[in-house]
DSSP file (Angstrom, degrees, kcal/mol; ACC not computed):
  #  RESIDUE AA STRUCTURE BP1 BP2  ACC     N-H-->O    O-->H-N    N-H-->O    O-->H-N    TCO  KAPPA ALPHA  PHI   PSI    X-CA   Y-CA   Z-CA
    1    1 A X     >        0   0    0      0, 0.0     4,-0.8     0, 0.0     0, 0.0   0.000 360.0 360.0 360.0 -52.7    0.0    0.0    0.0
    2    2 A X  H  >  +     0   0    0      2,-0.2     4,-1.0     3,-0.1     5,-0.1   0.702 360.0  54.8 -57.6 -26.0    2.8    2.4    0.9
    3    3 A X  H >> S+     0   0    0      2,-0.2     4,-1.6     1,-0.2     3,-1.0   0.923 108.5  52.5 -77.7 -63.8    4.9    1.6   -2.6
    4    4 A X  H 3> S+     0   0    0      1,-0.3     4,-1.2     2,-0.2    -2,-0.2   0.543 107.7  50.8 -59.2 -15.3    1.6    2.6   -4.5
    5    5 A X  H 3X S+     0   0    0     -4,-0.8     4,-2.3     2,-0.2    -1,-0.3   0.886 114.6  40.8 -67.9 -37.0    1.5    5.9   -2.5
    6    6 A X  H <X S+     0   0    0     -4,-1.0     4,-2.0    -3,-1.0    -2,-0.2   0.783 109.9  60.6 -66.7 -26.7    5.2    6.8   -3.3
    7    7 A X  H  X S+     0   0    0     -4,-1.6     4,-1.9     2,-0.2    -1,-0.2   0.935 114.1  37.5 -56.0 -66.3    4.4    5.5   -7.0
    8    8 A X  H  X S+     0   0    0     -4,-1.2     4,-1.1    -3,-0.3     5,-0.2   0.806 116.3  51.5 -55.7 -47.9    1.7    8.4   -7.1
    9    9 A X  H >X S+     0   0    0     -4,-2.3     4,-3.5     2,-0.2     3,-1.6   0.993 115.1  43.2 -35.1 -83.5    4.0   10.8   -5.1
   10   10 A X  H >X S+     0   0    0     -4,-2.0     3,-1.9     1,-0.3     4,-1.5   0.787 116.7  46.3 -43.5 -91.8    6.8   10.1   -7.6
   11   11 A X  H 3< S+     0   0    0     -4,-1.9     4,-0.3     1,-0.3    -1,-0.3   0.616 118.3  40.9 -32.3 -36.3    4.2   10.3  -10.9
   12   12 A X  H <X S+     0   0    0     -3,-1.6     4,-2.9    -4,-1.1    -1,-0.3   0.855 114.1  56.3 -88.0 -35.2    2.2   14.0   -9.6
   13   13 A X  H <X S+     0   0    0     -4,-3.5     4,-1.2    -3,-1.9    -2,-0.3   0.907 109.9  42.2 -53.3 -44.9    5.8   15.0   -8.7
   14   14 A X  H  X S+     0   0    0     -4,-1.5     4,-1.6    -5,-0.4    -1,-0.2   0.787 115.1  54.5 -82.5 -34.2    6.7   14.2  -12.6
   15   15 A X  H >> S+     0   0    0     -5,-0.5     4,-1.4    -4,-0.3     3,-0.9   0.979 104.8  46.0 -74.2 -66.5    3.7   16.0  -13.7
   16   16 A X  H 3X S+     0   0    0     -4,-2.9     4,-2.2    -5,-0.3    -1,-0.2   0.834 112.4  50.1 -64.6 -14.3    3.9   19.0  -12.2
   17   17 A X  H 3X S+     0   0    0     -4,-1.2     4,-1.9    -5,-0.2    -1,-0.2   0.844 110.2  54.4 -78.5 -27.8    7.4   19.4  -13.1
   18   18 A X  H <X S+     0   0    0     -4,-1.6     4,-3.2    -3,-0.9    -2,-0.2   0.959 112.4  40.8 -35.4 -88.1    6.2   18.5  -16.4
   19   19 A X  H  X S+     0   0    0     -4,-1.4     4,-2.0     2,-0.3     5,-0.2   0.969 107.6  61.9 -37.2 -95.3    3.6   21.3  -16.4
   20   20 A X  H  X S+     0   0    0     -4,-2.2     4,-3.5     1,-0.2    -1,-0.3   0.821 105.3  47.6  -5.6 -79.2    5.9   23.6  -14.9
   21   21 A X  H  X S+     0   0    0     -4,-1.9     4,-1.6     1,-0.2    -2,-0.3   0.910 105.8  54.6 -33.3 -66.6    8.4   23.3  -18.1
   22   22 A X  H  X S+     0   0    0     -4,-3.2     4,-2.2     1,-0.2     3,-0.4   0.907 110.3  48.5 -57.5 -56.9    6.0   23.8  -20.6
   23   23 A X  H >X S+     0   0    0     -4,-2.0     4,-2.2     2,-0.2     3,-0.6   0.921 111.2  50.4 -16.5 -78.6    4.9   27.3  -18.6
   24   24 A X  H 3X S+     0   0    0     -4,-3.5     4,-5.2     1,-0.3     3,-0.2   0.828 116.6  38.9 -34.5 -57.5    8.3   28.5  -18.4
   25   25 A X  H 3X S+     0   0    0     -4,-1.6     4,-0.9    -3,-0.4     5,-0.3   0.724 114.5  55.8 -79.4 -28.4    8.9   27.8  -22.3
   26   26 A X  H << S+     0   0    0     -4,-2.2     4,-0.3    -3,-0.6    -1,-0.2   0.814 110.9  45.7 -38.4 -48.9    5.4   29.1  -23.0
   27   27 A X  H  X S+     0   0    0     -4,-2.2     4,-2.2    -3,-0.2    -2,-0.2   0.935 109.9  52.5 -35.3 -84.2    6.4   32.3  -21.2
   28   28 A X  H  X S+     0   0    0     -4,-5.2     4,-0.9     1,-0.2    -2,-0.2   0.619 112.6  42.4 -48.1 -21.0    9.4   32.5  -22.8
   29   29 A X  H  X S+     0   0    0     -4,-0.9     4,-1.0     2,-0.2    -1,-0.2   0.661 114.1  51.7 -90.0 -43.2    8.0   32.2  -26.3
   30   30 A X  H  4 S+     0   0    0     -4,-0.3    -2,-0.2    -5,-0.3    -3,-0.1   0.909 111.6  44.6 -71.8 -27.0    5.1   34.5  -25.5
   31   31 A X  H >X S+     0   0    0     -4,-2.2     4,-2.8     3,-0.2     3,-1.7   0.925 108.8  66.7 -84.9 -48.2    7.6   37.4  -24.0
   32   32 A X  H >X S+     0   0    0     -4,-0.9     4,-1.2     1,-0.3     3,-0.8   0.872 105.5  37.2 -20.5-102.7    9.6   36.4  -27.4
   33   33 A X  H 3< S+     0   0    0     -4,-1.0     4,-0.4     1,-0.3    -1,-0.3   0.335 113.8  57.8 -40.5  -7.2    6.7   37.8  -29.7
   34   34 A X  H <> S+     0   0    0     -3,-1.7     4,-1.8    -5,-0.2    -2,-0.3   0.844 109.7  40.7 -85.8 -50.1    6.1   40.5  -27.5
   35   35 A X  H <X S+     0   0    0     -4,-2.8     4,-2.7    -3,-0.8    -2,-0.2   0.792 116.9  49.7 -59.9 -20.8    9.5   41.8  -27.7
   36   36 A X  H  X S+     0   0    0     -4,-1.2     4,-2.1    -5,-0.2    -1,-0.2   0.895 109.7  50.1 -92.1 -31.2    9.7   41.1  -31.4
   37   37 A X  H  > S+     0   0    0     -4,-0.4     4,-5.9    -5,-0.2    -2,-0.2   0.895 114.4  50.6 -46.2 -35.3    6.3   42.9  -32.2
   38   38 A X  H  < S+     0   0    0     -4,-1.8    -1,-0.2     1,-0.2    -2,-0.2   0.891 109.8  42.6 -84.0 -26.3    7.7   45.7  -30.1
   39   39 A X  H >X S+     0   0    0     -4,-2.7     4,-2.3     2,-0.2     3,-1.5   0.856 112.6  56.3 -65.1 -34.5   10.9   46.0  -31.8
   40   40 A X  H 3X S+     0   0    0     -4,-2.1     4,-1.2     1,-0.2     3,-0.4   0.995 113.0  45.3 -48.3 -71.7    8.8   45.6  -35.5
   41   41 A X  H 3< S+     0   0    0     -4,-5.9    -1,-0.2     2,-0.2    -2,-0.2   0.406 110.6  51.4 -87.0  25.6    6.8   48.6  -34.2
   42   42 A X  H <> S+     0   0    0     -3,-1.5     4,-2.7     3,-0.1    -1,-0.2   0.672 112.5  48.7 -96.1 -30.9   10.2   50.8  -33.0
   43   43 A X  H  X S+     0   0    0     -4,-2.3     4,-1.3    -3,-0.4    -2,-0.2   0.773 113.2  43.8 -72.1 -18.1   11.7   50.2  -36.5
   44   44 A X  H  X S+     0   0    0     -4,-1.2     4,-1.7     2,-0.2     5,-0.5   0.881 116.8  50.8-101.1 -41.0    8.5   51.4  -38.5
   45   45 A X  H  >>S+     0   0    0     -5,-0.3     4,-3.5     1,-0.2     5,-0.5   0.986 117.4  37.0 -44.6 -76.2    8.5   54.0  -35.9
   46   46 A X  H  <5S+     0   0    0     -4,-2.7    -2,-0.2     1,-0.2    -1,-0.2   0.658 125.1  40.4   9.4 -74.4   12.1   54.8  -36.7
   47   47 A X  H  <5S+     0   0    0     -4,-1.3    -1,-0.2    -5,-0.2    -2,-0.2   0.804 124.6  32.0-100.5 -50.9   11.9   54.3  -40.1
   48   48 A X  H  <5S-     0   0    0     -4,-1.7    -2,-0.2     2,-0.3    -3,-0.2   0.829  87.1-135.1-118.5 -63.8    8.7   55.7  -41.0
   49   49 A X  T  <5S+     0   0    0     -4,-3.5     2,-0.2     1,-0.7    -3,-0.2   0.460  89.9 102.7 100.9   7.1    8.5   59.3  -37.9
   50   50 A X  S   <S-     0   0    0     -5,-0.5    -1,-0.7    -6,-0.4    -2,-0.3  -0.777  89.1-119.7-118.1 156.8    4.9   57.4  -38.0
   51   51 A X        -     0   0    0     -2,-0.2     2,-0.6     1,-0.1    -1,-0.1  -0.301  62.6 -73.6 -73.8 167.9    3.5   54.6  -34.9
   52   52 A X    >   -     0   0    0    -11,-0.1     2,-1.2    -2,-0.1     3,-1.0  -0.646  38.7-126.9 -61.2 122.2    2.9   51.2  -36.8
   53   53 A X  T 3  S+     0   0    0     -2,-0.6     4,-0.2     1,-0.2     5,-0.2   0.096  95.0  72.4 -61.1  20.9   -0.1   51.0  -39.0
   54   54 A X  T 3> S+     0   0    0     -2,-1.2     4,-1.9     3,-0.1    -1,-0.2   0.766  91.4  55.2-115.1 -27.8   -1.7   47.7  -37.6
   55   55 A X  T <4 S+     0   0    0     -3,-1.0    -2,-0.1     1,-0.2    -1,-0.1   0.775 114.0  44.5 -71.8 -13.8   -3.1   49.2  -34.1
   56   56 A X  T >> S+     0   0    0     -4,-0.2     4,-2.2     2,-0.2     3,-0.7   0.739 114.6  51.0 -94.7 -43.2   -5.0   52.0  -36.5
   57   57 A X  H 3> S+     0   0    0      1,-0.3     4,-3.9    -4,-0.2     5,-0.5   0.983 110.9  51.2 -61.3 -58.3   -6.2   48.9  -39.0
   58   58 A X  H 3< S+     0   0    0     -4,-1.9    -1,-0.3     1,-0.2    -2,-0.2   0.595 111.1  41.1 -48.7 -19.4   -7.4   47.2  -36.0
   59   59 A X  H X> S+     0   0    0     -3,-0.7     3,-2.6    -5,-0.2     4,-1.4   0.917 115.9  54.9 -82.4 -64.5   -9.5   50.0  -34.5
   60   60 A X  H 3X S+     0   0    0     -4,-2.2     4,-0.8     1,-0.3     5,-0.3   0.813 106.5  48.0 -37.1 -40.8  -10.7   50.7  -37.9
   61   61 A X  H 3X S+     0   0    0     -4,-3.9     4,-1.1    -5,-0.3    -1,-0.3   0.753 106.5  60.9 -82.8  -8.9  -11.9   47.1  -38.6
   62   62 A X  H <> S+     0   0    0     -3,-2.6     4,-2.3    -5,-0.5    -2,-0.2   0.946 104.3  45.0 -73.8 -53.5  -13.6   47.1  -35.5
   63   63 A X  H  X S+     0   0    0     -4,-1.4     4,-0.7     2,-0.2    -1,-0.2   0.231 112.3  50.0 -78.3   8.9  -15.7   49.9  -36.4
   64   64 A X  H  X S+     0   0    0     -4,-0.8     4,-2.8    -5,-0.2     5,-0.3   0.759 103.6  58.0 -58.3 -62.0  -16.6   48.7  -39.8
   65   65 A X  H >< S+     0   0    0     -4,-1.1     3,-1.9    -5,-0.3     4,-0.3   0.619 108.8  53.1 -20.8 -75.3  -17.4   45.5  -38.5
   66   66 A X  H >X S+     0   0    0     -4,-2.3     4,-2.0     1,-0.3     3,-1.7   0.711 112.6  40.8 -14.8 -80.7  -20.0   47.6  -36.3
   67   67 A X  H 3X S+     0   0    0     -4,-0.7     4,-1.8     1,-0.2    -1,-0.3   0.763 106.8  56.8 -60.9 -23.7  -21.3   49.1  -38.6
   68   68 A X  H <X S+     0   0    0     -4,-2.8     4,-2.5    -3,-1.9    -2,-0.2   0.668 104.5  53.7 -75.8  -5.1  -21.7   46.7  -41.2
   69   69 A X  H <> S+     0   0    0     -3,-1.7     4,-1.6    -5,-0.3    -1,-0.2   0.604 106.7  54.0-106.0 -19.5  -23.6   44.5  -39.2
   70   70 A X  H  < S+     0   0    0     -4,-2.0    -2,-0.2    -5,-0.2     3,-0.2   0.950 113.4  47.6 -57.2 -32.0  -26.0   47.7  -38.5
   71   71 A X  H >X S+     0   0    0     -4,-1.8     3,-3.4     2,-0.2     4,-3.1   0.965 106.1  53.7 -77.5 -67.6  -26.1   47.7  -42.1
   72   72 A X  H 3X S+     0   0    0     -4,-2.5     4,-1.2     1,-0.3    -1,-0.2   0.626 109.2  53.3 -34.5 -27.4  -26.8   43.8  -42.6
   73   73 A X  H 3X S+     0   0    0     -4,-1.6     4,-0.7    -3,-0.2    -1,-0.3   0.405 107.1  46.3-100.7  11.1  -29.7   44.0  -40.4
   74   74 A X  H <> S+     0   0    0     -3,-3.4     4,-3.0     2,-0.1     5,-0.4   0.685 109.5  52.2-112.6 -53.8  -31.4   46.6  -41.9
   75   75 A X  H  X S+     0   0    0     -4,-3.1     4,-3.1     1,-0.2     5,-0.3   0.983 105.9  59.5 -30.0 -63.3  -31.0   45.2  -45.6
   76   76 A X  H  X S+     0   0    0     -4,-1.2     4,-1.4    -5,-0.2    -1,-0.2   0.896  98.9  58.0 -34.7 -60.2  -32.5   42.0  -44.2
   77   77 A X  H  X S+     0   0    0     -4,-0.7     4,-3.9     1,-0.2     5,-0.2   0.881 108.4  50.5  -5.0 -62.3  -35.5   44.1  -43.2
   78   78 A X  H  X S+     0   0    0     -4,-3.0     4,-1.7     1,-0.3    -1,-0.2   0.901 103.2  51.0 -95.7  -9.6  -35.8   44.9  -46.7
   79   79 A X  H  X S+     0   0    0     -4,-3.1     4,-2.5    -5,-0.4    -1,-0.3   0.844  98.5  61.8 -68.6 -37.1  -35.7   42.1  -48.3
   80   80 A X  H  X S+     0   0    0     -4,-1.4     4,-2.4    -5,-0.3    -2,-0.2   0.972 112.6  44.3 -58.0 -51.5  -38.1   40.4  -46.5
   81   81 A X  H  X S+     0   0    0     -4,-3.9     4,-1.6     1,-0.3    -2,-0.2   0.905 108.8  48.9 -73.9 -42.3  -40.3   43.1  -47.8
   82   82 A X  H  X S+     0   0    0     -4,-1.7     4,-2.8     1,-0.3    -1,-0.3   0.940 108.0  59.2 -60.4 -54.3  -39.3   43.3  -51.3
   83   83 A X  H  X S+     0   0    0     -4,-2.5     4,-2.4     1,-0.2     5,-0.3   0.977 108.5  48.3 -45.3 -44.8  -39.8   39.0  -51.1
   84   84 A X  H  X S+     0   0    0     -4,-2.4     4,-2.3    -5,-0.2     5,-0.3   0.967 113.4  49.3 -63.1 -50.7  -43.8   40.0  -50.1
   85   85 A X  H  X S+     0   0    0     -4,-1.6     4,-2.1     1,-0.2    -1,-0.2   0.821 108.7  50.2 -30.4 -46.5  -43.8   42.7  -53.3
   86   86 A X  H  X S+     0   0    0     -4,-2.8     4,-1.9     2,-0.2    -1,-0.2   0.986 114.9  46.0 -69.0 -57.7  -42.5   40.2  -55.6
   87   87 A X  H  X S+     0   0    0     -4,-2.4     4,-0.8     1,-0.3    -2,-0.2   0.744 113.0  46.3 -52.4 -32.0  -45.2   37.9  -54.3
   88   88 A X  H >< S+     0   0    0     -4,-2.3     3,-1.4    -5,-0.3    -1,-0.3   0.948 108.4  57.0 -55.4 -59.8  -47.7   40.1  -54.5
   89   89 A X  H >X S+     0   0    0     -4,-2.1     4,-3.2    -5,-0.3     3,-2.8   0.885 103.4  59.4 -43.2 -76.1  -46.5   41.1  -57.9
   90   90 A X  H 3X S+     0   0    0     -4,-1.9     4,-2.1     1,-0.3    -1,-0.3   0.538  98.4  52.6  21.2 -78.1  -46.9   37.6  -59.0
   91   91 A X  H << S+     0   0    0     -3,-1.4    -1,-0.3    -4,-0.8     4,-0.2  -0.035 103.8  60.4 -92.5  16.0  -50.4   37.2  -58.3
   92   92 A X  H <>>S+     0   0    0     -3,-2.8     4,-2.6    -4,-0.2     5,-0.7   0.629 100.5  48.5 -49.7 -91.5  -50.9   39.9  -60.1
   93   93 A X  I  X>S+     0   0    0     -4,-3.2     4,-2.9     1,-0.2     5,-1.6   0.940 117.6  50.2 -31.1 -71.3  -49.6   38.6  -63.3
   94   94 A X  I  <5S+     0   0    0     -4,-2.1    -1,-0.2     1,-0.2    -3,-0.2   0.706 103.0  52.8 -42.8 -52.8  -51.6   35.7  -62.5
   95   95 A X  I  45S+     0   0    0     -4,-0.2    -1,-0.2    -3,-0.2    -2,-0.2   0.933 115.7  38.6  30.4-102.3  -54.4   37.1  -61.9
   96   96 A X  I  <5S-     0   0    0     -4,-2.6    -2,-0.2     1,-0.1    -1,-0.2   0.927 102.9-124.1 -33.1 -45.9  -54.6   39.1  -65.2
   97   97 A X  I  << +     0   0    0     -4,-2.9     2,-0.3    -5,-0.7    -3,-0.2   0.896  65.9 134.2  61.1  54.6  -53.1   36.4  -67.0
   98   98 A X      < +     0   0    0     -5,-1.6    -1,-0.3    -6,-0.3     2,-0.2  -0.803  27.3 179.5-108.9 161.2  -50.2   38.5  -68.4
   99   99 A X        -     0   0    0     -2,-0.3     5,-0.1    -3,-0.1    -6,-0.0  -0.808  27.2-122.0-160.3 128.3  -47.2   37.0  -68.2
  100  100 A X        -     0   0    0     -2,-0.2     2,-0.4     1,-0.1     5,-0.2  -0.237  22.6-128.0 -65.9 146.8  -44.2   39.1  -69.6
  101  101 A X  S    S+     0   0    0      3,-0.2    -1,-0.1     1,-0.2     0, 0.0  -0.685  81.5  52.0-100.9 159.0  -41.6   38.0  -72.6
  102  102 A X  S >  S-     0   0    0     -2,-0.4     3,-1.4     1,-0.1    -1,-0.2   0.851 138.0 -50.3  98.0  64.7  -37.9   37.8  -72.9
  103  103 A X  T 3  S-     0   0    0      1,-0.3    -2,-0.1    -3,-0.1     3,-0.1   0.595 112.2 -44.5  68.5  -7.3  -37.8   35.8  -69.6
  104  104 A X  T 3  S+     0   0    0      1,-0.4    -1,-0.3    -5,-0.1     2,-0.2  -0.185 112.6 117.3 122.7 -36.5  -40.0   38.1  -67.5
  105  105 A X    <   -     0   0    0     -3,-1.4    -1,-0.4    -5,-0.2     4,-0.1  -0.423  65.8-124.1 -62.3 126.2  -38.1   41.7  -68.8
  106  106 A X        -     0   0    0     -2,-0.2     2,-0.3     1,-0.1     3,-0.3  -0.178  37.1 -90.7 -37.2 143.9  -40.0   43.9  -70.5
  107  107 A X  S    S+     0   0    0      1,-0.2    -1,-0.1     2,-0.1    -5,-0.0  -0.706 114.0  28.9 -73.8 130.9  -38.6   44.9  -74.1
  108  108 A X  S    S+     0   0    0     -2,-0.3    -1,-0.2    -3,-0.1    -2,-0.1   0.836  76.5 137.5 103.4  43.8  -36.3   47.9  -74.0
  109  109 A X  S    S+     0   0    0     -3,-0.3     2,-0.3    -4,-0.1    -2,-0.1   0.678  73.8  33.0 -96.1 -31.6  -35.0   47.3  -70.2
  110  110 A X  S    S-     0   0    0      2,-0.0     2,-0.9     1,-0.0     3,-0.1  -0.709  99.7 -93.2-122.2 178.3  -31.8   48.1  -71.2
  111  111 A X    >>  -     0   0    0     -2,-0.3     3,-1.1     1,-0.1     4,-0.7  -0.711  21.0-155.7 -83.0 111.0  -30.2   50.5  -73.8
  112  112 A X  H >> S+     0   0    0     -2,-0.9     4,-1.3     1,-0.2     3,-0.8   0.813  81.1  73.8 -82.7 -13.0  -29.7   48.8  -76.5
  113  113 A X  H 34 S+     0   0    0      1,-0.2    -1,-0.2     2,-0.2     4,-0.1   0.748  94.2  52.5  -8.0 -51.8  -26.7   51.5  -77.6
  114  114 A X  H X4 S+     0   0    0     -3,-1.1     3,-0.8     1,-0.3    -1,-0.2   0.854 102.4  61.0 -87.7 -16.0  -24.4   50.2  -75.3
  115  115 A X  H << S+     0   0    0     -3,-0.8    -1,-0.3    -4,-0.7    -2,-0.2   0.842 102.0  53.9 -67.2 -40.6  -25.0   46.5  -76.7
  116  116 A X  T 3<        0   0    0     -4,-1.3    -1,-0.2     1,-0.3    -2,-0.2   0.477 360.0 360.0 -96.1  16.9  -23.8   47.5  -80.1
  117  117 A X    <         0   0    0     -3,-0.8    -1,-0.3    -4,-0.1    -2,-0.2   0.404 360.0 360.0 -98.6 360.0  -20.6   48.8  -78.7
């Protein structure tokens, strides 16, 4: 009974040292890419009399994003309505019993000028 605690001892002992390591070298790799990001953005400073151009994209993409998804949900809006128009429209046609040629366009939807260029 007593070897299998010391077995366990030994094995959580191994583990955490284990564990440990990986941290350390985690660390060290993560302070790595911080220092080299920072050096990236002294040389552009340096180089350039300007800050590095990715902390500006990144604000900037943020606030598209933002807005584009204000955008997306209001376009949705209107598409659902346009879908009821069409449907309406539809049963219309039907209705009547028109039904347009050329594939549903009217003749003389486009300019026919710009075709013969």
């Amino acid at each position: 009974m007593r070897l299998m605690e010391n077995e366990m001892e030994r094995m959580a002992e191994q583990h955490r040292r284990e564990i440990t390591k990986r941290h350390r070298q985690y660390r060290s790799e993560m302070t790595g890419l911080q220092v080299d990001i920072a050096t990236r953005d002294k040389y552009i400073k340096d180089m350039t009399g300007q800050p590095s151009m990715d902390k500006e994209e990144d604000d900037d993409e943020e606030d598209e994003n933002e807005e584009d998804d204000d955008d997306d949900e209001e376009e949705d809006d209107d598409d659902e309505e346009e879908d009821d128009d069409d449907e309406e429209d539809e049963d219309d046609d039907e209705e009547s019993g028109e039904s347009l040629p050329f594939g549903g366009f009217e003749r003389g939807w486009y300019d026919e000028s710009e075709e013969s260029s």
